[in-house]
C-alpha positions as CSV (number, residue, x, y, z in Angstrom):
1,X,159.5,11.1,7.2
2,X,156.0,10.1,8.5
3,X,153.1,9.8,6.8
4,X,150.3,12.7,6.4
5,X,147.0,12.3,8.2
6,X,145.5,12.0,4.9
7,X,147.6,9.0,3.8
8,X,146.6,7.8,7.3
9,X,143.3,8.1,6.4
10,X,143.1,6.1,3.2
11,X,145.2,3.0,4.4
12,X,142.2,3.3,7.3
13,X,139.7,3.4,4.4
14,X,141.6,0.7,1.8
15,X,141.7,-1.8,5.1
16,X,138.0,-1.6,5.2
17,X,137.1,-1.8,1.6
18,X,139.8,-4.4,0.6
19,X,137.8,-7.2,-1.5
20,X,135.3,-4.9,-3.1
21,X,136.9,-2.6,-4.7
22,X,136.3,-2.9,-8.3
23,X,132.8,-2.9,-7.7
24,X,133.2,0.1,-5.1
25,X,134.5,2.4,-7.8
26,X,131.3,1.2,-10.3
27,X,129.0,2.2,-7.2
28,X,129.9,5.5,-6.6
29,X,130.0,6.1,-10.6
30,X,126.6,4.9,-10.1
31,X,126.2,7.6,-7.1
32,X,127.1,10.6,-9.2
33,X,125.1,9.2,-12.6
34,X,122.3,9.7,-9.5
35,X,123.2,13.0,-8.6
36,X,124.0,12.6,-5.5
37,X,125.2,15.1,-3.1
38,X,129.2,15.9,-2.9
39,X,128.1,15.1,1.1
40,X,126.9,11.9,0.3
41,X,129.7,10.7,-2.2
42,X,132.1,11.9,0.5
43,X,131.2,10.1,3.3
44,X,130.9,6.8,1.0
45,X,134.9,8.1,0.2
46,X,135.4,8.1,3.8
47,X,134.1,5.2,5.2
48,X,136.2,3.2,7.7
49,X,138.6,6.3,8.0
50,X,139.7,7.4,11.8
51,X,139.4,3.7,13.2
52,X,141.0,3.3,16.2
53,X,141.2,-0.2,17.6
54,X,140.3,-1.3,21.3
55,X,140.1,-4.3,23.0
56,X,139.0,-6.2,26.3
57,X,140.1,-6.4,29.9
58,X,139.2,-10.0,30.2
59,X,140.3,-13.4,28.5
60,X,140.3,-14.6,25.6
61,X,140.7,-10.7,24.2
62,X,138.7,-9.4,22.1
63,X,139.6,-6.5,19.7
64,X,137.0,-3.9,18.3
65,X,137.7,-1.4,15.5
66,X,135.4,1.0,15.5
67,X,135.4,4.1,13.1
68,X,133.3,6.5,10.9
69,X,131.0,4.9,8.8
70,X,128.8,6.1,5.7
71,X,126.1,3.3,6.6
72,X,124.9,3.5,2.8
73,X,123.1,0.8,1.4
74,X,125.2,0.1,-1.5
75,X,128.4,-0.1,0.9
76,X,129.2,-3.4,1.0
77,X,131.0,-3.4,4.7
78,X,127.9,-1.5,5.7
79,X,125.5,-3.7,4.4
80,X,127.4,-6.6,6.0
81,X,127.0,-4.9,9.5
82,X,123.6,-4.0,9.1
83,X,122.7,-7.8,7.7
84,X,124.3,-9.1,10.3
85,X,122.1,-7.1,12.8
86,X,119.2,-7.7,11.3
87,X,120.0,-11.3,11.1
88,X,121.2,-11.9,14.5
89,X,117.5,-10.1,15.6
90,X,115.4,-12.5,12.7
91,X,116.9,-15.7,14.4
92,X,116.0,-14.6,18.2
93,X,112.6,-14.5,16.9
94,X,112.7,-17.9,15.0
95,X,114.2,-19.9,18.5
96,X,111.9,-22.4,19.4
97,X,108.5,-21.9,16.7
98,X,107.9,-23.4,13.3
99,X,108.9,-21.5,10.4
100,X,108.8,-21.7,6.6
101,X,111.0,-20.6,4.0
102,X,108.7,-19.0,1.2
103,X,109.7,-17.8,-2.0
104,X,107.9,-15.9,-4.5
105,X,108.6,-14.6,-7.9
106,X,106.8,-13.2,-10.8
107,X,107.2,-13.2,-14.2
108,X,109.7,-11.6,-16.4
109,X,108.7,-8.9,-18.6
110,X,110.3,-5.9,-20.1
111,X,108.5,-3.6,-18.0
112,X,111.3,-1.0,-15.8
113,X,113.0,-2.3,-12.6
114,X,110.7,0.0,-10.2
115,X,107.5,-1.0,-11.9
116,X,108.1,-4.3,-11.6
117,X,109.3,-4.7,-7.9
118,X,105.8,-2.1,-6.9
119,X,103.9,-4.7,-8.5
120,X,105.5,-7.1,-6.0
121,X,105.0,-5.5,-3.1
122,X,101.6,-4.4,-4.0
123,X,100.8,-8.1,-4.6
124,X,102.9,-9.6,-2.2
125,X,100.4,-7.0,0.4
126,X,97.7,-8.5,-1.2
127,X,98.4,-11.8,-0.3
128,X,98.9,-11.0,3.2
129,X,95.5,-10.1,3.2
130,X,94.4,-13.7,1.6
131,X,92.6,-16.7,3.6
132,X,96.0,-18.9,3.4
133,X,97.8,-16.6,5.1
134,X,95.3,-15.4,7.4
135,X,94.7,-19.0,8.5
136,X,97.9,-20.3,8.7
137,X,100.6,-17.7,8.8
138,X,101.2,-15.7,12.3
139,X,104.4,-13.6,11.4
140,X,107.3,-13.5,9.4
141,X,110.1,-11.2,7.3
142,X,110.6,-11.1,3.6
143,X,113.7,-9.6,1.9
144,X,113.8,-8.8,-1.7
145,X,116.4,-9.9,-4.1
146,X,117.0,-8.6,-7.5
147,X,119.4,-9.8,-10.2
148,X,119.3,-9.2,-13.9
149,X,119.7,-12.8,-16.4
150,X,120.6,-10.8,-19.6
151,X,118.5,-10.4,-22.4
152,X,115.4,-8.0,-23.5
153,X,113.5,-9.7,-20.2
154,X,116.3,-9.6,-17.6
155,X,115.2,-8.3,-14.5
156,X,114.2,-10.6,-11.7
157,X,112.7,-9.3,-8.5
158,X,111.1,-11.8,-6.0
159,X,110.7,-12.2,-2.2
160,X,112.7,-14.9,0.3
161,X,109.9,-15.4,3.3
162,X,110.6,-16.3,6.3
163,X,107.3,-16.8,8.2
164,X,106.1,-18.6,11.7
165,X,103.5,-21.4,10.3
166,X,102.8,-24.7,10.6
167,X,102.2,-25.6,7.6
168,X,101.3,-23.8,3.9
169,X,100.0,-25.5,1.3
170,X,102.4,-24.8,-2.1
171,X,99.4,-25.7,-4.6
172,X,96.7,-23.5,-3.0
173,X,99.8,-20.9,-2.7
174,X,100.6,-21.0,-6.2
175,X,96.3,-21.0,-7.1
176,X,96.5,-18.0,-5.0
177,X,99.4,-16.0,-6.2
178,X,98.4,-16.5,-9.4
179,X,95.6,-14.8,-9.1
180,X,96.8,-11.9,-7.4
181,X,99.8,-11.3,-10.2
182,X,97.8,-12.8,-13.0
183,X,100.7,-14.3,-14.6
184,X,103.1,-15.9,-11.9
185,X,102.7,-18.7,-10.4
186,X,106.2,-20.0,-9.5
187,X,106.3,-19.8,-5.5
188,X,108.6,-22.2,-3.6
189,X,107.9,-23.7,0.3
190,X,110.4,-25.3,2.5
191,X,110.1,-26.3,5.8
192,X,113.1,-24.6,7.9
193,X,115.3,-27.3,9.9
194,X,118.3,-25.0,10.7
195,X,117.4,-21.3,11.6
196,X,120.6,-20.4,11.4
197,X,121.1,-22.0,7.7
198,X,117.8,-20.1,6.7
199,X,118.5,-16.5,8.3
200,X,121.7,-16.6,6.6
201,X,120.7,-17.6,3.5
202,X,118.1,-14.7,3.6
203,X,119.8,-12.0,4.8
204,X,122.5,-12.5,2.2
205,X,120.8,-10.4,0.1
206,X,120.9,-7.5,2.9
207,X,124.8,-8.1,3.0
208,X,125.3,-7.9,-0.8
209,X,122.1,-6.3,-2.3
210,X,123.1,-6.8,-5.9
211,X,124.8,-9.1,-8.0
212,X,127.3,-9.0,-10.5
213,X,124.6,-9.5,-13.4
214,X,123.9,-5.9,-12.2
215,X,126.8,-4.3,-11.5
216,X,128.8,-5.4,-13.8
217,X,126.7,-3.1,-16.0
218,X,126.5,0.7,-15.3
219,X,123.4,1.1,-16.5
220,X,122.0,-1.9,-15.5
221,X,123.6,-0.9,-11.7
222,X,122.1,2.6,-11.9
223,X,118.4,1.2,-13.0
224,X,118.5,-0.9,-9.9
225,X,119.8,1.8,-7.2
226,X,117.4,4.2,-8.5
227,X,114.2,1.3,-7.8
228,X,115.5,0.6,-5.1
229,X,116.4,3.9,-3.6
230,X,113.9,5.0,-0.3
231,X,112.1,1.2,-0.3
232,X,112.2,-1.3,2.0
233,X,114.4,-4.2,1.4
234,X,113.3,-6.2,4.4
235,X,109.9,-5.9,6.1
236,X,108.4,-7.6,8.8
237,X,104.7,-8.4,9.1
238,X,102.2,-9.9,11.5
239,X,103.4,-10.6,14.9
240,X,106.9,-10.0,13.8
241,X,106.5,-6.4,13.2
242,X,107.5,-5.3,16.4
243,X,111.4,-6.7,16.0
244,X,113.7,-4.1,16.5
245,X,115.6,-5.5,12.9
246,X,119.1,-3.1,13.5
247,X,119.3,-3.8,16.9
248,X,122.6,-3.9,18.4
249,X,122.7,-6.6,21.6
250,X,123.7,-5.4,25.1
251,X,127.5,-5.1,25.6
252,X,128.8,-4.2,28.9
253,X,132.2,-5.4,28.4
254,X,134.8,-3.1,29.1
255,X,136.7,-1.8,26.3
256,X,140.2,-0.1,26.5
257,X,141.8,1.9,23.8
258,X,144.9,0.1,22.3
259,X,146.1,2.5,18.9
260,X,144.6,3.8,15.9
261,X,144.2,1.2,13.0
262,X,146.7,2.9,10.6
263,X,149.5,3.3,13.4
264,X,149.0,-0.3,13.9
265,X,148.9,-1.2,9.8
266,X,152.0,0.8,9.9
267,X,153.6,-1.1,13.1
268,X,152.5,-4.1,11.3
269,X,154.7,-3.2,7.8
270,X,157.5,-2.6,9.7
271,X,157.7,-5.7,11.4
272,X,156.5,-4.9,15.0
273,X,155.9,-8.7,16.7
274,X,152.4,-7.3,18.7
275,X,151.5,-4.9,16.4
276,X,151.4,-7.9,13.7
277,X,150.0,-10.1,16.1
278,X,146.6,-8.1,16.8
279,X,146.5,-7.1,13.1
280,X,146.8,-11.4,12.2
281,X,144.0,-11.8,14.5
282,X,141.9,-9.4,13.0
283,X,142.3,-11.5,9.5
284,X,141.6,-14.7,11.0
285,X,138.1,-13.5,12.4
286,X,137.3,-11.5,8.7
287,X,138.9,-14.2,6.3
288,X,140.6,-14.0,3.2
289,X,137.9,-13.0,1.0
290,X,138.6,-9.2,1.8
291,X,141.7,-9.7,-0.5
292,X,145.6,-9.7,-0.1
293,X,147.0,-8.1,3.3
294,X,149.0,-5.4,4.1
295,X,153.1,-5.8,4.3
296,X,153.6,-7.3,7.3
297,X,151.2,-9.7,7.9
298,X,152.7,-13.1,8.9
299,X,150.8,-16.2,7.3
300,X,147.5,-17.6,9.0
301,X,148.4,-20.0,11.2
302,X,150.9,-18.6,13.0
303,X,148.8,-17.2,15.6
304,X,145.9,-19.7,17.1
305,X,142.7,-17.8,15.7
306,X,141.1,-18.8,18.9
307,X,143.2,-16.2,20.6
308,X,141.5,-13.5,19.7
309,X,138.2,-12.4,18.7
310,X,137.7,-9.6,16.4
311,X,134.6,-7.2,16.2
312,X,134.2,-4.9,13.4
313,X,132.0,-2.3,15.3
């Protein structure tokens, strides 16, 4: 007897979301504490359902799924894409000049979560407007991370900087900070020797916005989506404002359909030898971190990952 459209739907849905799960269900408990919209919460439901899978003309072949996203912020998958984007644009922009890797914090208190990361910004703005950066700093992106250590003082918001400079002094940054925030002066300069080591290690934070420090906690994971909710968690300043962050590159490769995802998952349970093929090549490009695979799968290595490449559109 086959399977309803609906039970189609969710082992479209469940292939997406495998590895995140737990915290998926503590997010959109989080959603509704919000009041969010029954529109809102269901497209979050529905992400990754009617995926259909395609794939290239030309060698080696390449296989796209492409499907209907809720491109929320607190969707993990979606936040992945979109860091990835925004990444991929960040390191275009860092080929071939100097950059720094800045970090600045400021100082725990027991103030709320939103106070405390508009006092950032507002001094972090103020900075921008300070000699040391005028004189040495052309450009650059900043991303904010938030985690919670426990305790009456737990909430940490700070910045990760990337910006185009020669050189910043960390003492006269520190003098200067401090004066702005009037209580902080912990700040952190590195120079950046691999771009690609430093985007990645910024954008992280796009990719996973919070923690488990925070959302291990429901109301500690509410506090933080509501601060966070309508604010920029990347922005770019100086000569970098005009990067187009979410981007997607030029592709004019010709794509061909092949099957919808849960036809192939279902292919793939029952055995079928291409079917489980395509489906092995799409876990050796996302790796084993998005948890255990559906029946079926054959064990990595049976299939050269350089066979395939695998796009998750």
């Amino acid at each position: 007897m086959g399977q309803t459209r609906e039970t189609l739907k969710q082992q479209e849905v469940s292939f997406r979301h495998r590895g995140w799960q737990p915290r998926r269900l503590k997010t959109r408990e989080a959603l509704r504490d919000l009041g969010k919209s029954s529109a809102v919460i269901d497209r979050f439901d529905q992400c990754g359902a009617d995926a259909w899978v395609l794939r290239t003309r030309t060698a080696p072949v390449r296989y796209k799924v492409a499907a209907d996203y809720c491109r929320n912020r607190w969707c993990m998958p979606c936040a992945r894409a979109r860091g990835a984007l925004i990444a991929a644009n960040l390191h275009d922009r860092m080929h071939g000049r100097r950059c720094k890797f800045v970090t600045l914090t400021i100082r725990h208190s027991d103030q709320p979560l939103k106070e405390q990361i508009d006092r950032l910004y507002k001094c972090f703005a103020a900075l921008r407007r300070r000699k040391i950066w005028a004189d040495h700093v052309h450009g650059g992106a900043a991303v904010l991370e938030v985690h919670h250590t426990g305790g009456r003082n737990g909430w940490h918001p700070h910045l990760h900087v990337l910006v185009e400079a020669a050189f910043v002094d960390r003492r006269e940054l520190s003098a200067t900070w401090h004066s702005l925030t009037r209580d902080s002066f912990v700040v952190d300069v590195r120079q950046v020797h691999n771009d690609v080591h430093a985007v990645r290690y910024v954008t992280k934070y796009l990719s996973k916005p919070l923690g488990s420090t925070v959302v291990d906690r429901r109301g500690h994971l509410v506090e933080a989506m509501q601060a966070m909710e309508g604010r920029k968690l990347v922005m770019t300043f100086g000569t970098w404002r005009d990067i187009e962050l979410t981007k997607a590159p030029d592709d004019d490769t010709p794509w061909e359909f092949v099957a919808g995802l849960a036809e192939l998952l279902d292919q793939a349970s029952r055995g079928d030898a291409t079917a489980r093929r395509i489906m092995q090549s799409v876990e050796a490009a996302t790796g084993a971190s998005r948890g255990p695979p559906p029946p079926g799968f054959i064990a990595p290595g049976d299939v050269p990952a350089d066979m395939f490449e695998f796009i998750y559109a």
